[in-house]
C-alpha positions in Angstrom: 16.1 162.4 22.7 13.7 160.7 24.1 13.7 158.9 27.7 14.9 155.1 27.5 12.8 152.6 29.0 13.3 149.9 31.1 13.4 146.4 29.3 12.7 144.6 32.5 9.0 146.8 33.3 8.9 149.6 30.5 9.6 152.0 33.3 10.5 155.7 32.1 13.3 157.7 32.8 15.6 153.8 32.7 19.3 154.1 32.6 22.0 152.8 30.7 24.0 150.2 31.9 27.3 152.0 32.6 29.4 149.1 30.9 27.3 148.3 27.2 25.3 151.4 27.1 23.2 148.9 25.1 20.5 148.4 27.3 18.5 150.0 29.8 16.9 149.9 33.5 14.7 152.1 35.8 16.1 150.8 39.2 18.2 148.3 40.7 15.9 145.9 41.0 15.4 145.7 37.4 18.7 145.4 36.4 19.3 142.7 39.0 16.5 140.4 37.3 17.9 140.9 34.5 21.4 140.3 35.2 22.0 136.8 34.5 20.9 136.8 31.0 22.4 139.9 30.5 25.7 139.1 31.5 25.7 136.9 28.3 26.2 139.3 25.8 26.9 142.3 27.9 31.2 142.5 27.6 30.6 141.2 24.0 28.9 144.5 23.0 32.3 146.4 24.2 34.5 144.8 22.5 33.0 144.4 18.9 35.4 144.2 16.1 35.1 146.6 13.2 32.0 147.2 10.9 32.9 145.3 7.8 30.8 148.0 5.4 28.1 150.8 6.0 25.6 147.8 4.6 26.6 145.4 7.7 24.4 145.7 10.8 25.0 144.3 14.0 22.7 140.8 14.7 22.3 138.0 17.0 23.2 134.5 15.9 21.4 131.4 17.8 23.7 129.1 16.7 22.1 125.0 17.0 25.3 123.6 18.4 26.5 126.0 20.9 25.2 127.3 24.3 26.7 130.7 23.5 25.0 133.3 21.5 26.9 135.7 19.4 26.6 138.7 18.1 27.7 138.9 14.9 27.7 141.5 11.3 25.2 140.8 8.7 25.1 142.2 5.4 21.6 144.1 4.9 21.5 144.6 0.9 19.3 147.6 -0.4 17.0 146.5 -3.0 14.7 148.7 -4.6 11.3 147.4 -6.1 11.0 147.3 -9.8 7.1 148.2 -10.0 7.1 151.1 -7.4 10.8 152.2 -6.8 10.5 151.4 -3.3 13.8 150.7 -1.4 14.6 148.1 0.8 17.2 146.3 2.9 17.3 142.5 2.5 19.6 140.7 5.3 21.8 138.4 3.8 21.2 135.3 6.3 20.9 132.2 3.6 24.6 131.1 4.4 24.0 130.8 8.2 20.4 129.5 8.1 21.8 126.5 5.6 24.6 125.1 7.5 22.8 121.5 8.1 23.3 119.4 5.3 19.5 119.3 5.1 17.3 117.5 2.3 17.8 119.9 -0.7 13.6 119.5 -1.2 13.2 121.8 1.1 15.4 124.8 -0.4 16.3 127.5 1.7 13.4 129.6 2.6 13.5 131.7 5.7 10.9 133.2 8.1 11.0 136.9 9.9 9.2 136.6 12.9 8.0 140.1 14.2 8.0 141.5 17.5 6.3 144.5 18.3 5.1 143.2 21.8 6.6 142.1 24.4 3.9 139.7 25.5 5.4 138.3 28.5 5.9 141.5 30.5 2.5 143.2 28.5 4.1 146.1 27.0 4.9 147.3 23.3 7.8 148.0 21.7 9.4 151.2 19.9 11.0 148.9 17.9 10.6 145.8 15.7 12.7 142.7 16.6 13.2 140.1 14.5 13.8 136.6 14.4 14.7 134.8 11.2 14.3 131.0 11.0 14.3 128.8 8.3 10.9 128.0 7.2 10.5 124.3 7.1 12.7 123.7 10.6 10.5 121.3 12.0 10.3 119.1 9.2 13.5 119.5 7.2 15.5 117.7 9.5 16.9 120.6 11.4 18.8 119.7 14.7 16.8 121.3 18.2 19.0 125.0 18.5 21.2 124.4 21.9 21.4 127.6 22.5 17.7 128.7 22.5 17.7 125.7 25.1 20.6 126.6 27.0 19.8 130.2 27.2 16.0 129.7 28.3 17.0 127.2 30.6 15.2 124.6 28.8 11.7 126.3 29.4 11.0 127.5 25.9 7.4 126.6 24.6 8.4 125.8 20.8 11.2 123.4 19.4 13.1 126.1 17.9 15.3 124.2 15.5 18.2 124.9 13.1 20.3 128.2 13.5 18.1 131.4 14.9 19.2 135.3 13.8 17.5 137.9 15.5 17.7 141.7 14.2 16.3 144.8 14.8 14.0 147.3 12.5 13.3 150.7 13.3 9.2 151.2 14.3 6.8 149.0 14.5 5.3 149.2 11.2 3.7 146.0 9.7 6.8 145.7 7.1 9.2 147.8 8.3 11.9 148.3 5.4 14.7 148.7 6.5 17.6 147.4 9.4 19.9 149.3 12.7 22.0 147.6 14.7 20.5 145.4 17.2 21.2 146.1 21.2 20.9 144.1 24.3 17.7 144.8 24.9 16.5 143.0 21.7 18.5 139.3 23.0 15.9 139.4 26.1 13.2 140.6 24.0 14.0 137.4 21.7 14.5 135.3 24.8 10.9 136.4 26.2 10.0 135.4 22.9 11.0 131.8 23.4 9.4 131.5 26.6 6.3 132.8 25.1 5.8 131.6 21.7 
């Protein structure tokens, strides 16, 4: 296995924090600047209830009307491509990016955002996070997410609107194909994210 890293400085040789074993940290330090966003989601990751199916992966959900983020089981269907046989995983988010009653011209599209980088501490990732948005949220109607406020202490650099998901994809290729469950790393990658978008 190869040695974690530190999600606060990419330092090597980081350890697990003894409680979620979801995250990781090269010193002290690093874990203390950490610790107040982690703290968050940190207990939640120990007491998860039971996987629903072997299809359901493990996923963040911004929702717009609460401070609290939640992690939460989504349904990743495997599709496979009709021209080339390729498989595929497809999450099944429409339900919870749709919740507004929202002017039905604008449909349901969504948006994966990819992030391979973490730009605000200049390092890359081994891993793909995403964050999945619906499309038209800054026309559509969609109400400013509370929770992307809340949990960046109002010092995001986008109006994030309507309900955020963020999941994780193994490597960083430009379409990775498929989903794992995400860890606590990947909620302050996403929160980076907002304060650097």
């Amino acid at each position: 296995m190869a040695n974690q890293t530190c999600i606060i400085c990419n330092g090597s040789n980081a350890k697990s924090c003894s409680s979620c074993h979801s995250i990781s940290y090269c010193s002290q330090k690093c874990q203390k600047d950490d610790w107040s966003l982690h703290k968050t989601l940190c207990k939640t990751f120990t007491t998860l209830p039971p996987r629903p199916s072997p299809s359901h992966k493990l996923a963040i959900l911004f929702p717009v009307d609460s401070k609290d983020p939640q992690l939460i089981w989504i349904e990743c269907k495997r599709r496979v491509d009709d021209e080339d046989g390729v498989e595929w995983e497809s999450p099944d988010t429409q339900n919870l990016l749709a919740i507004e009653n929202l002017d039905p011209k604008y449909g349901n599209p969504r948006e994966f955002k990819k992030i391979t980088r973490s730009k605000l501490r200049g390092f890359n990732l081994s891993h793909t996070v995403e964050v999945i948005v619906r499309e038209t949220g800054l026309i559509d109607g969609s109400t400013s997410n509370v929770c992307v406020q809340h949990t960046t202490k109002g010092r995001m650099t986008h109006d994030w609107s309507g309900p955020l998901v963020v999941m994780r994809q193994p490597g960083i290729a430009v379409d990775p194909l498929f989903y794992e469950d995400v860890r606590a790393g990947d909620f302050r990658v996403a929160v980076d994210y907002f304060l650097s978008y």
